[in-house]
C-alpha positions as semicolon CSV with decimal commas, in nm:
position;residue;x (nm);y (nm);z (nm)
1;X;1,178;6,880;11,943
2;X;0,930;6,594;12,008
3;X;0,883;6,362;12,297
4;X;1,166;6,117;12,379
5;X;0,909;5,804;12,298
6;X;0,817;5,950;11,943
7;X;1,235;5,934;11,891
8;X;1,219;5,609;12,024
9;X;0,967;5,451;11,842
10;X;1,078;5,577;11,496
11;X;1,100;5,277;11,268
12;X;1,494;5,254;11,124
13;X;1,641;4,957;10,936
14;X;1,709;4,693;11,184
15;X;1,993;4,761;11,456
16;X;1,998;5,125;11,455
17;X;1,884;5,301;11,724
18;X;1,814;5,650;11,878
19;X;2,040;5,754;12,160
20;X;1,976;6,089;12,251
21;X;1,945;6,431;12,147
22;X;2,284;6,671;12,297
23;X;2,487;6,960;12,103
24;X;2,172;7,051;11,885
25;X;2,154;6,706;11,711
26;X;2,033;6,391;11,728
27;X;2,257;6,074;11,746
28;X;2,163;5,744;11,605
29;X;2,356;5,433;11,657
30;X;2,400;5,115;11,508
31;X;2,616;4,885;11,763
32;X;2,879;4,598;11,661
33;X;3,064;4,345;11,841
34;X;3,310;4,578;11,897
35;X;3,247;4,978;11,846
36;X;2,969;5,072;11,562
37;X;2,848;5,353;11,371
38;X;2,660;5,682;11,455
39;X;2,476;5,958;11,253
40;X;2,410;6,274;11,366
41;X;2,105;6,482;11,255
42;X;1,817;6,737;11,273
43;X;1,483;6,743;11,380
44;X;1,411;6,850;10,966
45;X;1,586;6,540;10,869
46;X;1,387;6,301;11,045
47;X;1,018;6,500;10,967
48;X;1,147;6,465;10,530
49;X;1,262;6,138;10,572
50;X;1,606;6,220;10,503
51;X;1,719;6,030;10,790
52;X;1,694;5,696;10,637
53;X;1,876;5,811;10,298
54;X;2,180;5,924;10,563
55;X;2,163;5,598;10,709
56;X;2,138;5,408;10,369
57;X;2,441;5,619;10,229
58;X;2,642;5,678;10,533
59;X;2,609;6,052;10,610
60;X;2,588;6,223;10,911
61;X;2,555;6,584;11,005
């Protein structure tokens, strides 16, 4: 796992956000007015670049 300011400073479509990284996964969260959406995934997924096809299509780990 990297540093928490690399995870932070990962360019994402605007909104989403990193949270935190707990039961072996990172979360990612895009917030609405009321709730929002999160996707889960691992450290592989973000080093491909599969991360933004989950966000573009909905999928989470």
């Amino acid at each position: 796992m990297k540093s928490k300011s690399f995870y932070q400073s990962l360019v994402l479509p605007d909104g989403w956000k990193w949270t935190g990284y707990w039961d072996n996964v990172h979360h990612f969260w895009y917030k609405l007015k009321k709730g929002g959406y999160e996707i889960c995934c691992f450290d592989v997924d973000i080093d491909d670049g599969s991360l933004l096809s989950m966000i573009e299509d909905d999928i989470s780990r």
